[in-house]
TORKOL-4160 file (C-alpha; in steps of 0.2 Angstrom, whole numbers, padded with zeros to 4 digits, m for minus):
421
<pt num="1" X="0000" Y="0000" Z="0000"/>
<pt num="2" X="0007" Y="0016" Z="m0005"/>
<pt num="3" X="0010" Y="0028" Z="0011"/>
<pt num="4" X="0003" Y="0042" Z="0011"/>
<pt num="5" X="0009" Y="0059" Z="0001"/>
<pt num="6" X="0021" Y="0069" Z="0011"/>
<pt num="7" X="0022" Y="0089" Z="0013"/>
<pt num="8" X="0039" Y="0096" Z="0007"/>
<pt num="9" X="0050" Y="0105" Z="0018"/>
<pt num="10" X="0044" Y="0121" Z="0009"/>
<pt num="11" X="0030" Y="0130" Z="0000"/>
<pt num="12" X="0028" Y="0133" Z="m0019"/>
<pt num="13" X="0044" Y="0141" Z="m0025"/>
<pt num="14" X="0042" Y="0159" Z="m0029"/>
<pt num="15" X="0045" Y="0163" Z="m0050"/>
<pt num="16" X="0059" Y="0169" Z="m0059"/>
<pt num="17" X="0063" Y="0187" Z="m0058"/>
<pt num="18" X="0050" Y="0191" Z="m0043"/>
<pt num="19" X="0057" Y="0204" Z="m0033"/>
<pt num="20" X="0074" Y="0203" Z="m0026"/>
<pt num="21" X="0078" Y="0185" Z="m0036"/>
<pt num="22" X="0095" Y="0183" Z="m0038"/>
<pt num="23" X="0091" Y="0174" Z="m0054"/>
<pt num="24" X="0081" Y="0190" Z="m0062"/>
<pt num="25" X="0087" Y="0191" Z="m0081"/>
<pt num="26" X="0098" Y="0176" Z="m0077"/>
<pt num="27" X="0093" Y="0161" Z="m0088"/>
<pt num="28" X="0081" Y="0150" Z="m0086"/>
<pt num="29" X="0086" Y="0138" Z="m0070"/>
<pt num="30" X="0090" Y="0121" Z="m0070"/>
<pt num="31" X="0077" Y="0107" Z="m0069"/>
<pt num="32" X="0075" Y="0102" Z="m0053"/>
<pt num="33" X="0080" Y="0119" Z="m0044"/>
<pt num="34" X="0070" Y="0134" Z="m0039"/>
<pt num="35" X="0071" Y="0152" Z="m0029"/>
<pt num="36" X="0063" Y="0157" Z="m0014"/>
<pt num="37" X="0062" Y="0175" Z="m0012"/>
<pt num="38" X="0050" Y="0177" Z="0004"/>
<pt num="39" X="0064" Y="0165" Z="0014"/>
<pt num="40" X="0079" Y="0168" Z="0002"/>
<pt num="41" X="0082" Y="0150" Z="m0001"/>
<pt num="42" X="0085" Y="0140" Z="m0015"/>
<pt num="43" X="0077" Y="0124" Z="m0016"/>
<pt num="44" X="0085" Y="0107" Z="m0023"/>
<pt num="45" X="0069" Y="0095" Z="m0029"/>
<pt num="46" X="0081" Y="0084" Z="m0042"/>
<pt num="47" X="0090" Y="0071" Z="m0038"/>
<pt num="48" X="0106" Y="0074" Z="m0049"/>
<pt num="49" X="0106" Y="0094" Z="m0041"/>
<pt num="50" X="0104" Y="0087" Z="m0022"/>
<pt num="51" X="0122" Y="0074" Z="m0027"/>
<pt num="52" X="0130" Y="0090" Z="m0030"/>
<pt num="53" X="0125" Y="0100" Z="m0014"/>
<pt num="54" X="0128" Y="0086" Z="m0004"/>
<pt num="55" X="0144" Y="0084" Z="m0009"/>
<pt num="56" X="0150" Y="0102" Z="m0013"/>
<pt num="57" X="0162" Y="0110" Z="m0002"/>
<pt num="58" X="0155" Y="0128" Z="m0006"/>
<pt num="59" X="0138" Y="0124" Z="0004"/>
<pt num="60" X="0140" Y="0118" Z="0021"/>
<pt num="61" X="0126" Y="0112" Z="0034"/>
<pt num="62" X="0131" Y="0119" Z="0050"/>
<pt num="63" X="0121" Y="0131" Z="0059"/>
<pt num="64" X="0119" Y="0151" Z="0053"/>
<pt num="65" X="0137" Y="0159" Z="0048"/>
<pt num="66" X="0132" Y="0174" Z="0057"/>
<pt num="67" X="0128" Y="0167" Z="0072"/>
<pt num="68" X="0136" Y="0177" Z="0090"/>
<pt num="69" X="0143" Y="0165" Z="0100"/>
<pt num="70" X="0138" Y="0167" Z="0119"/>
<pt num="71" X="0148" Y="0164" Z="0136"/>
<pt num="72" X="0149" Y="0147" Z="0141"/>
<pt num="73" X="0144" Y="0140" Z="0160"/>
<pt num="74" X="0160" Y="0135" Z="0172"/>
<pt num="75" X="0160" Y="0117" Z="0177"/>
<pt num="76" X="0151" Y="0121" Z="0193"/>
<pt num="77" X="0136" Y="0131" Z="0184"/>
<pt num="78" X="0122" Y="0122" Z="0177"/>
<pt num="79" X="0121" Y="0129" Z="0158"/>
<pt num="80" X="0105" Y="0141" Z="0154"/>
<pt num="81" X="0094" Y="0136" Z="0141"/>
<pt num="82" X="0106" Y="0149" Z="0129"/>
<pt num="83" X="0121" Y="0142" Z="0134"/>
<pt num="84" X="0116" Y="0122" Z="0133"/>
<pt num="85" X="0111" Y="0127" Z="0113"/>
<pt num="86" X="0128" Y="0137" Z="0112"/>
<pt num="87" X="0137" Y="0119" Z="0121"/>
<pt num="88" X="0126" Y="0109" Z="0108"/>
<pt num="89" X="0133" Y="0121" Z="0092"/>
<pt num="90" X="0152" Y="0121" Z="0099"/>
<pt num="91" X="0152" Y="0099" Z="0103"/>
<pt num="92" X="0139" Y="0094" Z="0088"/>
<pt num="93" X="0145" Y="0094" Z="0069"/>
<pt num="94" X="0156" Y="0108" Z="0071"/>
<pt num="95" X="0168" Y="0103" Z="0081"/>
<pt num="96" X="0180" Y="0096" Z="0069"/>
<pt num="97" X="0191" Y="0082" Z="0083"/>
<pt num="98" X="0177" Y="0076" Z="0091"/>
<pt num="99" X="0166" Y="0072" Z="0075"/>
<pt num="100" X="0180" Y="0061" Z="0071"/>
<pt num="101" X="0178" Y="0051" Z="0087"/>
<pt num="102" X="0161" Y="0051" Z="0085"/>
<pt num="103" X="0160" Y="0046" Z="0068"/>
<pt num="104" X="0170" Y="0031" Z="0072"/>
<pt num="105" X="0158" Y="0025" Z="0085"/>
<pt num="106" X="0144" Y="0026" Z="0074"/>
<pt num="107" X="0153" Y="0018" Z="0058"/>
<pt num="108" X="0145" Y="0004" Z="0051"/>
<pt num="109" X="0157" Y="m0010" Z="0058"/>
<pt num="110" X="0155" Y="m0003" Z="0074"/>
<pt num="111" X="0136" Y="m0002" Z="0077"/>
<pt num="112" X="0133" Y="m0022" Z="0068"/>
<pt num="113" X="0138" Y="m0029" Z="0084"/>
<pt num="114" X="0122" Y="m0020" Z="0091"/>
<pt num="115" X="0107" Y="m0031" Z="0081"/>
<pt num="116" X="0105" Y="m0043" Z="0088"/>
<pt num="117" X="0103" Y="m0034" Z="0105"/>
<pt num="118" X="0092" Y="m0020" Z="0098"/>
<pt num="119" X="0083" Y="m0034" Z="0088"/>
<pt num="120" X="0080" Y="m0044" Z="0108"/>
<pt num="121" X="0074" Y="m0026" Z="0116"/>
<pt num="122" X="0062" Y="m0024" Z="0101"/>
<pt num="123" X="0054" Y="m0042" Z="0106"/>
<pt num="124" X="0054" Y="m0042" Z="0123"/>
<pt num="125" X="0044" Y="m0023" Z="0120"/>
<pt num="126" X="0032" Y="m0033" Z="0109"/>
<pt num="127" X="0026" Y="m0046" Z="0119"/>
<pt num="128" X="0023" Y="m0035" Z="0133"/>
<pt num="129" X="0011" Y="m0024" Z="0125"/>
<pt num="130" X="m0006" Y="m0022" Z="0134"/>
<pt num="131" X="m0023" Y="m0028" Z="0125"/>
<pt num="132" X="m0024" Y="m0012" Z="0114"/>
<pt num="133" X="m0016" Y="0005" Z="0116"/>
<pt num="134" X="m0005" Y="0017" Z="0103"/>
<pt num="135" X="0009" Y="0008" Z="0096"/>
<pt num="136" X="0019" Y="0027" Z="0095"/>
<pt num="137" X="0016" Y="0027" Z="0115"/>
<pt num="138" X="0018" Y="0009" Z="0120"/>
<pt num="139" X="0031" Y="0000" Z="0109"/>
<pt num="140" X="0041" Y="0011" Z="0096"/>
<pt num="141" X="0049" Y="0028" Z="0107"/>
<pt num="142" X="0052" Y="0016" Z="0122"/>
<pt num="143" X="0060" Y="0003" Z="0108"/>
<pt num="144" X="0068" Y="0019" Z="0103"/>
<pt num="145" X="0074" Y="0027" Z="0118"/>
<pt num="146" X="0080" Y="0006" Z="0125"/>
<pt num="147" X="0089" Y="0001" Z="0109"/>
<pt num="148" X="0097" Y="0022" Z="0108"/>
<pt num="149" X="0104" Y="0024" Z="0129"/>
<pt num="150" X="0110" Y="0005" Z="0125"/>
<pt num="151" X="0120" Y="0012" Z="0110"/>
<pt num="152" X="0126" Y="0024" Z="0121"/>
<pt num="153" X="0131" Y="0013" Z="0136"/>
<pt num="154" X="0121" Y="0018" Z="0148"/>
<pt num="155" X="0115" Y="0005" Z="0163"/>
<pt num="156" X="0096" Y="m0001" Z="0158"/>
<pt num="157" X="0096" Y="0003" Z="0178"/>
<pt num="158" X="0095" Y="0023" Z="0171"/>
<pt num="159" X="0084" Y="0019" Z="0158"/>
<pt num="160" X="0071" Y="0024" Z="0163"/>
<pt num="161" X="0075" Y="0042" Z="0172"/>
<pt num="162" X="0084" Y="0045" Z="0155"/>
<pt num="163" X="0069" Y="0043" Z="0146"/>
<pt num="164" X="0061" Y="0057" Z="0158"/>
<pt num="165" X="0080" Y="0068" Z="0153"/>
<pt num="166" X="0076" Y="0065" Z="0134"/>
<pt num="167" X="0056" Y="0070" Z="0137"/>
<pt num="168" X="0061" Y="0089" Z="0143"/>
<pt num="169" X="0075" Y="0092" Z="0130"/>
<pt num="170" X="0062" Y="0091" Z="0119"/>
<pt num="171" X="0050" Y="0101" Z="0127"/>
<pt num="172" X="0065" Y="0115" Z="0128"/>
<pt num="173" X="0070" Y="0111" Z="0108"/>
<pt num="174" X="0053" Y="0114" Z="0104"/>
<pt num="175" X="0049" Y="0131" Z="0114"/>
<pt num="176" X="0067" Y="0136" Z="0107"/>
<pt num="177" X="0060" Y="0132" Z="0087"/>
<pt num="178" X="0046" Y="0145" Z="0091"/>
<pt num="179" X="0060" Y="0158" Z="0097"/>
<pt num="180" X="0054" Y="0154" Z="0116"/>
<pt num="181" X="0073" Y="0153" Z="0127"/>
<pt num="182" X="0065" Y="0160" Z="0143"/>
<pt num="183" X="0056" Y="0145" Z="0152"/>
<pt num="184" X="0041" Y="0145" Z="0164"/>
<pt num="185" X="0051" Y="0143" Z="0183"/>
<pt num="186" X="0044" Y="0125" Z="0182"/>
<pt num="187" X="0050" Y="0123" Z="0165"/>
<pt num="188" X="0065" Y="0129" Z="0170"/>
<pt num="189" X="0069" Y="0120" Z="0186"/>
<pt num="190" X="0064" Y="0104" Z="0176"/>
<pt num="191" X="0078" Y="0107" Z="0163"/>
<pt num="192" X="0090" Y="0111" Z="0176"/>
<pt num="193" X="0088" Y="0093" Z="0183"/>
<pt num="194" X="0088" Y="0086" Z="0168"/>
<pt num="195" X="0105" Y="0092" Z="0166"/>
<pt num="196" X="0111" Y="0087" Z="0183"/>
<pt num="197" X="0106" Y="0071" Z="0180"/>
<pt num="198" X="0110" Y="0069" Z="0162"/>
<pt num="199" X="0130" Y="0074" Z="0170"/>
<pt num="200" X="0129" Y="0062" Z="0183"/>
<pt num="201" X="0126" Y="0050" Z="0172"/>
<pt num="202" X="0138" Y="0054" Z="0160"/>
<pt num="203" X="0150" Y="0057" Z="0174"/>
<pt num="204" X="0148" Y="0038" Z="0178"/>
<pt num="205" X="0149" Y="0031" Z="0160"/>
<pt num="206" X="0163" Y="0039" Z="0155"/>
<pt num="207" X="0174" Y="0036" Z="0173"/>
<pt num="208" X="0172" Y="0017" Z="0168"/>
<pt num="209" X="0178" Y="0004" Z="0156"/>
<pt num="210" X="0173" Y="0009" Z="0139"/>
<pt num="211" X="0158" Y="m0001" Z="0138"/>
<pt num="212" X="0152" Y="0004" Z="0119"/>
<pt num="213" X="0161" Y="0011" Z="0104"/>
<pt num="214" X="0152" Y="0028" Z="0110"/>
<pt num="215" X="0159" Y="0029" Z="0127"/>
<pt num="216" X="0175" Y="0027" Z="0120"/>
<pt num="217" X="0173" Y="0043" Z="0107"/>
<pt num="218" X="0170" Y="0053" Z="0123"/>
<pt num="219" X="0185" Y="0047" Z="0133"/>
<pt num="220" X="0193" Y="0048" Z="0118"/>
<pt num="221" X="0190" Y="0066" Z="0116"/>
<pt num="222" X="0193" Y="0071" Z="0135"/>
<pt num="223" X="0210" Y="0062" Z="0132"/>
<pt num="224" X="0213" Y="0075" Z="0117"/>
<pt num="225" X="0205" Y="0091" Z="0123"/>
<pt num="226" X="0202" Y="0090" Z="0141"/>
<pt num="227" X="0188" Y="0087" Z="0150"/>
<pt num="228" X="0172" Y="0094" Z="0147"/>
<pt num="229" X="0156" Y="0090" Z="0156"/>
<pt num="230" X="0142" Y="0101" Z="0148"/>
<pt num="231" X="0150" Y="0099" Z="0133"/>
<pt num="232" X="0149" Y="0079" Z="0134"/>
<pt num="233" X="0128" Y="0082" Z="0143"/>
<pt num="234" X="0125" Y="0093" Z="0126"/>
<pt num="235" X="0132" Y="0080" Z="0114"/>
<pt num="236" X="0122" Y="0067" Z="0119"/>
<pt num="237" X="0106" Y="0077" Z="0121"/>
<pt num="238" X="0109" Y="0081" Z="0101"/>
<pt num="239" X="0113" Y="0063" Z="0098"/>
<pt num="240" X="0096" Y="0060" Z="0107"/>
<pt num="241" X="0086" Y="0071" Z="0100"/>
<pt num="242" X="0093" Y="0072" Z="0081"/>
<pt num="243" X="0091" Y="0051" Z="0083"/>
<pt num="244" X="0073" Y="0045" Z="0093"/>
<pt num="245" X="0062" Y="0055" Z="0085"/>
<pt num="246" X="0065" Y="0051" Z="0068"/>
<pt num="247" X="0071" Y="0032" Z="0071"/>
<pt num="248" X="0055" Y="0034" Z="0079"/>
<pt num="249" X="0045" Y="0041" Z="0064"/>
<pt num="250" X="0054" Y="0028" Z="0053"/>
<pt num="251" X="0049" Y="0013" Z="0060"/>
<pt num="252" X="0031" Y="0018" Z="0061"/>
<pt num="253" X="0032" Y="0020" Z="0044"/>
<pt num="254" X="0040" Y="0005" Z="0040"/>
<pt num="255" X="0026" Y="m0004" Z="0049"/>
<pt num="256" X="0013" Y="0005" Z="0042"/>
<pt num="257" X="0020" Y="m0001" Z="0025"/>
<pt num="258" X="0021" Y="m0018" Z="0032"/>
<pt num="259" X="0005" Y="m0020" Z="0039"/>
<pt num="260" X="m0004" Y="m0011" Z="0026"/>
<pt num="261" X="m0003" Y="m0025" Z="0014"/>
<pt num="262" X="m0006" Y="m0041" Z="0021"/>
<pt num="263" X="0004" Y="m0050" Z="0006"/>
<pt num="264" X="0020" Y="m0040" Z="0010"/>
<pt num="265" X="0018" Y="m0045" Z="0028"/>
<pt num="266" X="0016" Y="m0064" Z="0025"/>
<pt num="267" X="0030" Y="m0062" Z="0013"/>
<pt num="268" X="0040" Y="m0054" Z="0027"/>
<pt num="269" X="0035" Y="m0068" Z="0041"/>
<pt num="270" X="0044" Y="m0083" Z="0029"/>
<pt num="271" X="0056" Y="m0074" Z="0026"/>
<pt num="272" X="0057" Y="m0070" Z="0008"/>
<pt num="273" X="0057" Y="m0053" Z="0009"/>
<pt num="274" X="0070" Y="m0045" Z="0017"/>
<pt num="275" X="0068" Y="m0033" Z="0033"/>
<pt num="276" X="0080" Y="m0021" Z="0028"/>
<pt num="277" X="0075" Y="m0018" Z="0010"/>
<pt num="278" X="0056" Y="m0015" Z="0014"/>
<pt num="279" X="0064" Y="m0002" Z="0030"/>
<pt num="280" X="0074" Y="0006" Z="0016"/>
<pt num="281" X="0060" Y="0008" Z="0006"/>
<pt num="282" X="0047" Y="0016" Z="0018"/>
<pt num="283" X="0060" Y="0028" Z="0022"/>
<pt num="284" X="0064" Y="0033" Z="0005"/>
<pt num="285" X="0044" Y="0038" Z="0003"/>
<pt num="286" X="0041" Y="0045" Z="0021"/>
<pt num="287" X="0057" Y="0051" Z="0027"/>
<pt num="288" X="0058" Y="0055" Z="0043"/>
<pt num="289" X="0069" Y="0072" Z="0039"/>
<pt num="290" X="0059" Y="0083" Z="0027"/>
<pt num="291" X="0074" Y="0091" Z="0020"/>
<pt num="292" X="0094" Y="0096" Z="0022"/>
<pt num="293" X="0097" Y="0113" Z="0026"/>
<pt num="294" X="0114" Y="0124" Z="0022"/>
<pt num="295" X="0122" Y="0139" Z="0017"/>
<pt num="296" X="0133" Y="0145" Z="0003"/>
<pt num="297" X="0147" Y="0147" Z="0012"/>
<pt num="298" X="0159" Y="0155" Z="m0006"/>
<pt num="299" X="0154" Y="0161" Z="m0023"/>
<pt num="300" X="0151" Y="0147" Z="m0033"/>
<pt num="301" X="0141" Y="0141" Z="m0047"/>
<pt num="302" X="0139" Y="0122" Z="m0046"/>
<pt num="303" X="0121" Y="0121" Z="m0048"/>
<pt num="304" X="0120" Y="0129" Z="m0064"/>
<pt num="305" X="0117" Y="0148" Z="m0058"/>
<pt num="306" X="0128" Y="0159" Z="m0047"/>
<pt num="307" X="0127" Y="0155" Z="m0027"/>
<pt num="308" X="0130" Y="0170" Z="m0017"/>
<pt num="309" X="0138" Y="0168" Z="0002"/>
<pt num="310" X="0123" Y="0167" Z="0017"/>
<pt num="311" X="0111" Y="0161" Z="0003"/>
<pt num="312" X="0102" Y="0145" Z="0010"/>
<pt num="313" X="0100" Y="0129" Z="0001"/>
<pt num="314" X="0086" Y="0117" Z="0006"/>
<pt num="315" X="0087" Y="0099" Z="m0002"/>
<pt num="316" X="0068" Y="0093" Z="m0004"/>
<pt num="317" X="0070" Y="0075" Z="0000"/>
<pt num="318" X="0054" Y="0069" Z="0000"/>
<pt num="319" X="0056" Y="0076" Z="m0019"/>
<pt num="320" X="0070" Y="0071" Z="m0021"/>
<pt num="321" X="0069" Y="0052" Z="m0016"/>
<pt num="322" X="0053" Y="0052" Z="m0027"/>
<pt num="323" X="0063" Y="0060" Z="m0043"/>
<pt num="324" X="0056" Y="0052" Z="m0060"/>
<pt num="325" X="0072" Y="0055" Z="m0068"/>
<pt num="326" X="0080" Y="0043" Z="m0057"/>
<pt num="327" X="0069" Y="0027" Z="m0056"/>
<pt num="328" X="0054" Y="0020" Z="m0062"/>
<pt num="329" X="0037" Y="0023" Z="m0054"/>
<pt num="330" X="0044" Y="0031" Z="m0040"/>
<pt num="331" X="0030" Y="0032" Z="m0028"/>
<pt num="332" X="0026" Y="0011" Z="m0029"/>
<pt num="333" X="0030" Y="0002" Z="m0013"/>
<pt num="334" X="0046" Y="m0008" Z="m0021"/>
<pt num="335" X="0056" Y="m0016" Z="m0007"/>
<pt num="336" X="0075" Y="m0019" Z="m0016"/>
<pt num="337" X="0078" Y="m0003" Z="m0024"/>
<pt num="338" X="0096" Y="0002" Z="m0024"/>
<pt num="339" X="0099" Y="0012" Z="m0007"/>
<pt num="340" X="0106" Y="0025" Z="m0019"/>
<pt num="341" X="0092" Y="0030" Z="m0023"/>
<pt num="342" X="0085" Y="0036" Z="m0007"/>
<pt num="343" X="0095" Y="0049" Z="0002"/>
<pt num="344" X="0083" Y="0050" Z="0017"/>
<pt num="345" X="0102" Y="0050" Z="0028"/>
<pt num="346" X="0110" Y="0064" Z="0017"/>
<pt num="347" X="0128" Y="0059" Z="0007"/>
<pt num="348" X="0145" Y="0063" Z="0006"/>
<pt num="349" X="0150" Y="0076" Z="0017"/>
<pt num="350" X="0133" Y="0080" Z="0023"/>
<pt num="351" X="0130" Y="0060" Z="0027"/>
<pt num="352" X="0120" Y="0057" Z="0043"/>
<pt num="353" X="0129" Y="0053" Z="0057"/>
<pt num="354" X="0119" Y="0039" Z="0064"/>
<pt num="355" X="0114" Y="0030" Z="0049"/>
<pt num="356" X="0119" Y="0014" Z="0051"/>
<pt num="357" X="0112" Y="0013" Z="0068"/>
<pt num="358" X="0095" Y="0022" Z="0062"/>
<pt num="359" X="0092" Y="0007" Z="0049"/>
<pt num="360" X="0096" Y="m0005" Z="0063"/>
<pt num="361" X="0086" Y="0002" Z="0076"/>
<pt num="362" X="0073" Y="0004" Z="0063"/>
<pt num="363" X="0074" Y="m0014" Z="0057"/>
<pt num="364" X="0076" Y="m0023" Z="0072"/>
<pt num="365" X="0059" Y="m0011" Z="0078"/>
<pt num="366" X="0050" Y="m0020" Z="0063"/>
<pt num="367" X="0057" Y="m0039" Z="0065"/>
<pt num="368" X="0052" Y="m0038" Z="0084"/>
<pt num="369" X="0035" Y="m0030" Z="0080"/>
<pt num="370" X="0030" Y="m0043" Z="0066"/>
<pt num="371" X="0035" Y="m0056" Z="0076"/>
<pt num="372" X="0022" Y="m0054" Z="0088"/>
<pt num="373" X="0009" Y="m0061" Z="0078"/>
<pt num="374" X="m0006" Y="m0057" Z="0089"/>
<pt num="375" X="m0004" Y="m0039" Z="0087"/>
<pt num="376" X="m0013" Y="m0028" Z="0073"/>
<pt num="377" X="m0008" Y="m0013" Z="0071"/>
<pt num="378" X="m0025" Y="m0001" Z="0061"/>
<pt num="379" X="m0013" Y="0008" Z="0048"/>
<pt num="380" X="m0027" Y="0022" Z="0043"/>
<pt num="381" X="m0024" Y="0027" Z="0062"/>
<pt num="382" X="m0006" Y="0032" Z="0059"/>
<pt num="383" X="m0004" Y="0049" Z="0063"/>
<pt num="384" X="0012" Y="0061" Z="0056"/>
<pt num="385" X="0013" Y="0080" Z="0059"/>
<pt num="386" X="0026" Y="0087" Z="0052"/>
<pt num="387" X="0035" Y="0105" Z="0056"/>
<pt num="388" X="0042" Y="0107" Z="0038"/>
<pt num="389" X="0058" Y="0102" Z="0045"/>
<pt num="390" X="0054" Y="0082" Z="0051"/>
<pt num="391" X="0038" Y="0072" Z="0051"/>
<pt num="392" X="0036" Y="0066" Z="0069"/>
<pt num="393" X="0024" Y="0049" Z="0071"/>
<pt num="394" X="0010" Y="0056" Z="0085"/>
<pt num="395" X="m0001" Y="0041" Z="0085"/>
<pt num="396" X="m0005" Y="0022" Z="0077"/>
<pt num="397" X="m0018" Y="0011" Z="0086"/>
<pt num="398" X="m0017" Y="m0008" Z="0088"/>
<pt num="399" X="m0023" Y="m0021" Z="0095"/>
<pt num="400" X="m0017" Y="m0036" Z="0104"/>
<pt num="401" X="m0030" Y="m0053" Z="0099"/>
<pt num="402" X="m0035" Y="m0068" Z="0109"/>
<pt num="403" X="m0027" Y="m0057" Z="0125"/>
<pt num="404" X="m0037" Y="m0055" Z="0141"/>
<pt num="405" X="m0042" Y="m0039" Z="0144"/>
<pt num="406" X="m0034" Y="m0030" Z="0158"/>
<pt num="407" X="m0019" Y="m0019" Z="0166"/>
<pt num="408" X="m0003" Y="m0016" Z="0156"/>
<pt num="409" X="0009" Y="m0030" Z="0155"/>
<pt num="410" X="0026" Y="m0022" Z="0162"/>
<pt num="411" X="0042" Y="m0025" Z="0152"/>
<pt num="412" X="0051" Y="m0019" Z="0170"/>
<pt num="413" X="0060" Y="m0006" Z="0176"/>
<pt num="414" X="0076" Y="m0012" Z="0174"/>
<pt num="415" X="0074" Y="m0020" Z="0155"/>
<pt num="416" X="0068" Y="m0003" Z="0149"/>
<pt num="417" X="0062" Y="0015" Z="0148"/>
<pt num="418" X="0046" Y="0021" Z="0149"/>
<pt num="419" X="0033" Y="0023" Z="0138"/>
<pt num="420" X="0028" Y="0043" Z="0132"/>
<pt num="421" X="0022" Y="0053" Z="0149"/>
């Protein structure tokens, strides 16, 4: 069953030569590529155009170029909600040494070894779901969050407290999106804790044995630079929150694909299709990230017109994985298309950090999920808002047959986190 159509990551491009268009008089653009001139962005909707700006050194995808930095909390303050996003932009992609740690830890060879455990959390999540509930709620964030803090290292003892940490970095990401920095005291109060405890336990992992490849990237990086303890808290809580969400989002989708056509899932049950391919596929038509968003960072005129510095390029990925020019009736459900068609996950340069863990997490979500043969997920209830920059699964409704009705079966509080408060 097809998924459903997806929004792009932008409105209806404005014309040629409106008002303040770099390309007025220019010639005609590129297929595939269009201006923007109420956001001054150019937006990438071929597949052939979003190769080059993945790749080319001239647009980069960190934050704003203009950006002021901001003073940074002492070892002994607890960061403000400013100064946690300033930790956040001075450890995240931009910090050159520790990406390469980090980028080890995630490599593909380094997360395999994980599979078969994030495959055991999915199952164990699976046969203790309740009669009927929301699969988003019950199974697939606490599958998530498990299969994410185990990545990371962390004791499933502080599973579950983490999962409360990674519930009100959100809530502070999302007031910050809408330009909101000052919190509500109780807001504020709640951040703060989160903080402390997220330190705490970062104090612990990282005073240990290096338990995971991720652990190691941090020592690692202390080892280098020095120790850094905010700046440790605030990398994790962008490898949270840049990860659950949308591994979230993409194994809802993958299981709607799934359990949307009954053929595909019997196919999948004996084992002739494989896992991974139909995962791949759902997330090529409903990726989890709307678009890729960067800067022009030199002069330059690789996409066929001249790019000026500060300009902003938006890579339409929902567009782009669906490019005609590039594969045949792209918006069928075909599980085995070349992964090189779908960049859901970014390339080159501009590659997704946790890719390789994503697809796991994602495909070990589904194998433990179809598994469990008496639940029956209704796919029309799926639910995705998006915010033009992801899709974000709210809601999906199962059922569990031939079970009793009755109270919650509990995975315990030691095996795994929460479900959504």
């Amino acid at each position: 069953m097809p998924p459903e159509p997806d929004q792009c990551p932008a409105a209806a491009a404005s014309p040629v030569g409106a008002p303040g268009d770099p390309t007025d008089g220019a010639p005609a653009l590129p297929a595939g590529l269009s201006w923007r001139a109420d956001t001054k962005q150019w937006l990438v909707r071929s597949h052939d155009l979003a190769d080059i700006v993945l790749r080319d050194s001239h647009v980069g995808m960190e934050l704003a170029p203009d950006r002021v930095p901001v003073p940074l909390p002492t070892p002994e303050e607890v960061p403000s909600v400013t100064q946690f996003f300033e930790l956040w932009y001075q450890r995240g992609a931009n910090h050159p040494a520790f990406g390469r740690h980090l980028r080890r830890a995630y490599a593909p060879a380094a997360v395999a070894d994980f599979a078969t455990t994030f495959v055991d959390l999915a199952t164990a999540r699976a046969a203790a779901l309740p009669s009927a509930g929301d699969l988003v709620a019950d199974f697939i964030e606490p599958f998530c969050l498990d299969s994410t803090l185990r990545l990371m290292g962390f004791p499933p003892a502080r599973w579950p407290m983490l999962a409360k940490v990674y519930r009100v970095i959100m809530l502070v990401i999302h007031a910050r999106s809408r330009g909101v920095l000052d919190l509500p005291a109780r807001q504020a109060a709640a951040f703060s804790t989160a903080l402390r405890y997220l330190r705490a336990a970062m104090d612990e992992l990282t005073a240990g044995a290096a338990v995971t490849p991720v652990v190691a990237s941090f020592q690692a990086h202390a080892a280098a630079e020095g120790p850094d303890p905010w700046g440790d808290v605030a990398a994790v809580a962008q490898l949270l929150a840049a990860g659950v969400p949308q591994v979230t989002t993409g194994t809802a989708v993958a299981c709607r694909s799934v359990y949307g056509d009954p053929a595909l899932l019997a196919l999948l049950r004996e084992g002739t299709v494989d896992a991974a391919d139909v995962a791949e596929e759902a997330m090529r038509l409903s990726p989890p990230f709307l678009g890729v968003y960067g800067w022009v960072l030199g002069d330059c005129d690789c996409l066929g017109v001249r790019l000026r510095p500060g300009e902003a390029v938006v890579v339409d990925l929902v567009a782009v994985n669906r490019d005609a020019g590039r594969m045949t009736d792209p918006l069928a459900f075909c599980p085995g298309r070349s992964r090189n068609l779908n960049i859901t996950f970014g390339k080159g340069a501009h590659y997704c950090l946790g890719a390789a863990s994503a697809r796991l997490q994602v495909v070990a979500g589904l194998v433990g999920l179809v598994g469990a043969v008496r639940v029956h997920p209704d796919v029309s209830g799926l639910r995705l808002t998006d915010d033009g920059f992801a899709q974000t699964a709210r809601a999906f409704p199962y059922r569990v047959a031939d079970r009793p009705t009755g109270g919650r079966a509990d995975p315990g509080s030691e095996r795994g986190s929460t479900g959504r408060a």
